[in-house]
N, C-alpha and C positions, 0 to 999 in steps of 0.2 A: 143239786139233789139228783140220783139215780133211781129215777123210777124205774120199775118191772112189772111186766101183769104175775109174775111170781106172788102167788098169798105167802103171808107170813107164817110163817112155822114155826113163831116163840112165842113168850109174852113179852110186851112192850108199848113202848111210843110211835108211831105210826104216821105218815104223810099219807093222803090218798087223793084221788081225783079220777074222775071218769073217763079222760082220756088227756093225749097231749094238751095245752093252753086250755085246760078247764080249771074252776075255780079249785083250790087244795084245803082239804082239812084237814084235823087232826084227831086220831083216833088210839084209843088205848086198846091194846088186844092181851085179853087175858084167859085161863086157861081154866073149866069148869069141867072135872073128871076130864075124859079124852077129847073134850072138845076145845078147840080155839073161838075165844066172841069176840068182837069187835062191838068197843062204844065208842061213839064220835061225840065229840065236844057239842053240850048241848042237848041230847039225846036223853032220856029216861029208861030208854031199852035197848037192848045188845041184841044181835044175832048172830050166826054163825059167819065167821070169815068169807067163808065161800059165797054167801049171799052178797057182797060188794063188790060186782063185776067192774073192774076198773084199775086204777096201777098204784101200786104199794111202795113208799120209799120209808127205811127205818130212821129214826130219828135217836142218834146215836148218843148219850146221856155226858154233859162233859165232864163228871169225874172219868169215867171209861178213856175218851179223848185222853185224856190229862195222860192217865197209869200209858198208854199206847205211848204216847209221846217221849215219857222219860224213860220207858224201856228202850225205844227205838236211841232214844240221844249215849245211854249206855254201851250199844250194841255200837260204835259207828267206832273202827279201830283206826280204818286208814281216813284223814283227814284232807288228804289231796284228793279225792273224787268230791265230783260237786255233791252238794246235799241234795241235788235234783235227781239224781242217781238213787241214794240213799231212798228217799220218799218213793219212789216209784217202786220200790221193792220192800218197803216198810209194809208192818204190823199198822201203824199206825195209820194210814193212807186206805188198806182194808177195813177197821174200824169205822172209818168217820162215812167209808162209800155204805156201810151197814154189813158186810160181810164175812165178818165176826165179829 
């Protein structure tokens, strides 16, 4: 997982934790007029993103995964480069790190 102290800036699934090797949740952040809230598994009440000092990794959905992957297997013309190449420069590889 790639955490960031970056807040999330969409709606979605969410990892979080207070800092390196601290315990990790999971939190849905969703979008209330202009605002982003963050509810964590467990919780009855949201707050605003920015109230959660601590680091954010997205939690990438696997149909999402899935569409990235058969794009990426489509897109691949010359078959003599290893697929380690391929993946380091895939759609697919961005996806799953959360960064689109």
């Amino acid at each position: 997982m790639n955490f960031t102290k970056e807040l999330p800036t969409k709606p979605g699934f969410y990892a979080w934790r207070r800092g390196n090797g601290e315990e990790v949740e999971v939190a849905e952040i969703y979008k209330t007029g202009d605002l982003l809230r963050s509810l964590f598994a467990g919780d009855r009440e949201s707050f605003p993103v920015g109230n959660a000092k601590g680091e954010w990794c997205r939690l990438v959905p696997a149909e999402e995964q899935r569409e990235a992957w058969l794009e990426g297997a489509k897109a691949i013309t010359n078959f003599y480069i290893p697929i380690e190449t391929h993946w380091q420069q895939s759609r697919a590889k961005r996806v799953m790190e959360g960064e689109e």
